[in-house]
C-alpha positions as CSV (number, residue, x, y, z in Angstrom):
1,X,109.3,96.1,78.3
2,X,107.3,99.2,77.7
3,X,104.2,97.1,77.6
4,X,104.8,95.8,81.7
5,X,105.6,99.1,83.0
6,X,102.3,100.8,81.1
7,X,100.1,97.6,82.5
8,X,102.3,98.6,86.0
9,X,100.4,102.0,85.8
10,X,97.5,99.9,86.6
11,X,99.0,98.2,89.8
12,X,98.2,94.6,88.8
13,X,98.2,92.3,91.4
14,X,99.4,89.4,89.1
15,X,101.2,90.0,85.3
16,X,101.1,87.3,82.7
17,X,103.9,87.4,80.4
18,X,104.1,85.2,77.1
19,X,107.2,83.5,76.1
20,X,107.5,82.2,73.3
21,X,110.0,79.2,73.6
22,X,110.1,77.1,70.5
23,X,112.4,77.3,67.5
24,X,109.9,78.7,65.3
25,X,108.2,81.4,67.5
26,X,111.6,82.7,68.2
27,X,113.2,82.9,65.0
28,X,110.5,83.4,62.8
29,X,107.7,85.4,65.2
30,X,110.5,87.2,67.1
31,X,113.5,87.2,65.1
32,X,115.0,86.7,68.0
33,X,118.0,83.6,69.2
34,X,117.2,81.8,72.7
35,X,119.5,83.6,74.8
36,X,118.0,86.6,74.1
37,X,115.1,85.7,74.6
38,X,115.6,83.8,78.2
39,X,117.7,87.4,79.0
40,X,114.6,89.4,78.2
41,X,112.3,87.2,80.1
42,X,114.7,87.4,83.0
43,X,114.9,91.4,82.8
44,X,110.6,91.4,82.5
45,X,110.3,89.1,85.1
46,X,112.8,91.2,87.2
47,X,110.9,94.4,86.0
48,X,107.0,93.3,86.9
49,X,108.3,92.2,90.5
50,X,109.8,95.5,91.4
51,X,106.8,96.9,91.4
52,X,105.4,94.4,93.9
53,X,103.2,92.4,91.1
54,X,103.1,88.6,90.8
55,X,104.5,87.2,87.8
56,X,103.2,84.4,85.8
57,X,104.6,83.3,82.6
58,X,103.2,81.5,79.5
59,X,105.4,79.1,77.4
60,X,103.9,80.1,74.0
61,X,104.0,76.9,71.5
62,X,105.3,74.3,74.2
63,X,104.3,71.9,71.8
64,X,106.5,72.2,69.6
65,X,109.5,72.8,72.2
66,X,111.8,70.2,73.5
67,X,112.1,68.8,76.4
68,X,114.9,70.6,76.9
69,X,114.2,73.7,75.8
70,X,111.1,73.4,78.0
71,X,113.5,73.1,81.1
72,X,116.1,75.7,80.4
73,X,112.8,78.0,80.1
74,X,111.4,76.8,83.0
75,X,114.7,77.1,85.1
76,X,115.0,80.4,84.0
77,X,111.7,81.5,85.2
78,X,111.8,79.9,88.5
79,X,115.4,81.7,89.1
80,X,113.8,84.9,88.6
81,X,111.1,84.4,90.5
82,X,108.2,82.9,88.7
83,X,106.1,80.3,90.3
84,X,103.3,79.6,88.0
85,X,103.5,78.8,84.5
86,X,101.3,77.8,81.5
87,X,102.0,75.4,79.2
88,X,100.4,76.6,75.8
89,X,99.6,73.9,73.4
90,X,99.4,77.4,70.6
91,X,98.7,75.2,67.3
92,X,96.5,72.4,69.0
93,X,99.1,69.8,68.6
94,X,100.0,68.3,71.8
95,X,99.1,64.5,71.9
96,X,98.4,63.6,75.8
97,X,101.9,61.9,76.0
98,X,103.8,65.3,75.2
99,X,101.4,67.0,78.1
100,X,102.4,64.2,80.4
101,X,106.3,65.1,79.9
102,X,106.1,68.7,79.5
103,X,104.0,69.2,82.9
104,X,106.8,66.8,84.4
105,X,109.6,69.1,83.1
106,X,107.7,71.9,84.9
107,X,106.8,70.4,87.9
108,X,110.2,69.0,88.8
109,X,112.0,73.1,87.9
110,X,109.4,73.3,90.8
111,X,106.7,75.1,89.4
112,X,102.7,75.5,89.7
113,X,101.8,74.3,86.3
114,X,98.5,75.5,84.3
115,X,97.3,74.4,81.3
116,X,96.2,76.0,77.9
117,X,95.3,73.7,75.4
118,X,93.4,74.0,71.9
119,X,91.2,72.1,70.1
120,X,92.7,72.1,66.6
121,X,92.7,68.1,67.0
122,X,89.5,67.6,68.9
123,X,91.9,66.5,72.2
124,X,91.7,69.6,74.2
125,X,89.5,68.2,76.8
126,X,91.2,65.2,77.1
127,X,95.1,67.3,77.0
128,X,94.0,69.1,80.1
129,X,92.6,66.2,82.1
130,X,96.1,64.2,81.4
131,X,97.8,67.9,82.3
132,X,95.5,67.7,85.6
133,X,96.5,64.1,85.8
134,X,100.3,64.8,86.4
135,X,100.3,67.8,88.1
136,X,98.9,70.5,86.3
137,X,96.8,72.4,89.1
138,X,95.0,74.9,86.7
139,X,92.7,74.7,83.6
140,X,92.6,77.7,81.6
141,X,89.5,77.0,80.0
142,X,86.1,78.5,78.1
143,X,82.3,78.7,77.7
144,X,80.8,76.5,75.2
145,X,84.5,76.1,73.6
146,X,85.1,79.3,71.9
147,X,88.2,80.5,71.7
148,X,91.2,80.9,69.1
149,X,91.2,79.0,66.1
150,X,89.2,75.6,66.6
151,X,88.6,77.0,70.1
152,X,89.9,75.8,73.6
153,X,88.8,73.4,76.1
154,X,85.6,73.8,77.1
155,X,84.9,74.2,80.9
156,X,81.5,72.2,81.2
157,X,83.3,69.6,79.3
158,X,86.3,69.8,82.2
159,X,83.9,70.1,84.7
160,X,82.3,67.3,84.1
161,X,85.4,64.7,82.9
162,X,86.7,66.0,86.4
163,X,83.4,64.9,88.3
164,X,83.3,61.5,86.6
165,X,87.1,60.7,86.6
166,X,87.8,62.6,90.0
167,X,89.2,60.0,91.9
168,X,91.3,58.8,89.1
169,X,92.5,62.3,88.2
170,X,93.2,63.3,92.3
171,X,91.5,66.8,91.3
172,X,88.1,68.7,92.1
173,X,86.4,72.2,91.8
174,X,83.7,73.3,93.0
175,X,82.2,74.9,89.6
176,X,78.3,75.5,90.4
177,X,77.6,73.2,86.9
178,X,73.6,74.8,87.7
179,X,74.5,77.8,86.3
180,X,76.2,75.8,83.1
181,X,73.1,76.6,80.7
182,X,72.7,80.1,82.1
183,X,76.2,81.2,81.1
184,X,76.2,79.3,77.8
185,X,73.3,81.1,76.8
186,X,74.7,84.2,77.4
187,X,77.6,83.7,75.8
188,X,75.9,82.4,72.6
189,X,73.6,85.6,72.5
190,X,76.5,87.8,72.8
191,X,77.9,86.2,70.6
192,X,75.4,84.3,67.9
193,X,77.0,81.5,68.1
């Protein structure tokens, strides 16, 4: 809690909290039992909003939740407020069936759903088109792929699955892919890779 009201200093528009919600993130990262941990979001939730911000939460590990932990956690969040979360595939192991169900659980606790997926299996492309496929209306994505790990999707790579599969998928943007080699090359000299 100490953490939101120092970033409240700053009068943040929007606040992104992460939650972690399977068994392992929070007994072993956070020591912590689910209750607690669903209280505590509910009181940081509560906490961000007073002070006029935008809350947005992110289900750390989702991949590893259940179904029905994924709910309760996404019921939770709605009742306090939230209307936007992301579902975080943390150690790249979604397959695009789990994305399917667990942007369905969110979508029907009537929530904006965005996705976060990694590329520990090679699939994190083809996780966030299926996440855009059922619902998902964001794409947290990168530049040339870099990221944690094995690194995360990669937005030329989303960009351009969503410009061949469009239709199919029932999404767009309007990413300026002219400027795609411009920014990769930046990022690689900043940072030599």
């Amino acid at each position: 809690e100490a953490d939101i009201r120092h970033s409240l200093d700053c009068a943040p528009h929007i606040i992104h909290l992460c939650c972690p919600i399977s068994d392992r993130q929070i007994k072993e990262k956070l020591k912590s039992t689910r209750p607690l941990v669903l209280d505590l979001l509910r009181r940081c939730v509560a906490l961000a909003a007073s002070r006029g911000a935008e809350v947005t939460v992110g289900f750390e590990d989702a991949s590893h939740a259940t179904p029905d932990q994924l709910r309760q956690a996404a019921l939770t969040a709605r009742q306090a407020g939230v209307r936007r979360v992301r579902c975080s595939d943390t150690v790249g192991a979604y397959t695009p069936d789990q994305v399917w169900r667990a942007v369905r659980v969110l979508r029907e606790a009537g929530l904006d759903v965005e996705i976060h997926a990694h590329n520990d299996l090679g699939m994190a492309t083809a996780l966030a088109m299926e996440g855009v496929k059922n619902g998902a209306t964001q794409i947290e994505c990168t530049i040339n792929g870099l990221g944690e790990r094995a690194g995360n999707t990669a937005m030329e790579e989303v960009v351009m699955a969503m410009r061949m599969h469009g239709e199919e998928l029932d999404a767009h943007t309007d990413i300026n892919t002219r400027e795609f080699i411009k920014a990769s090359r930046l990022v690689s000299s900043i940072t030599g890779m």
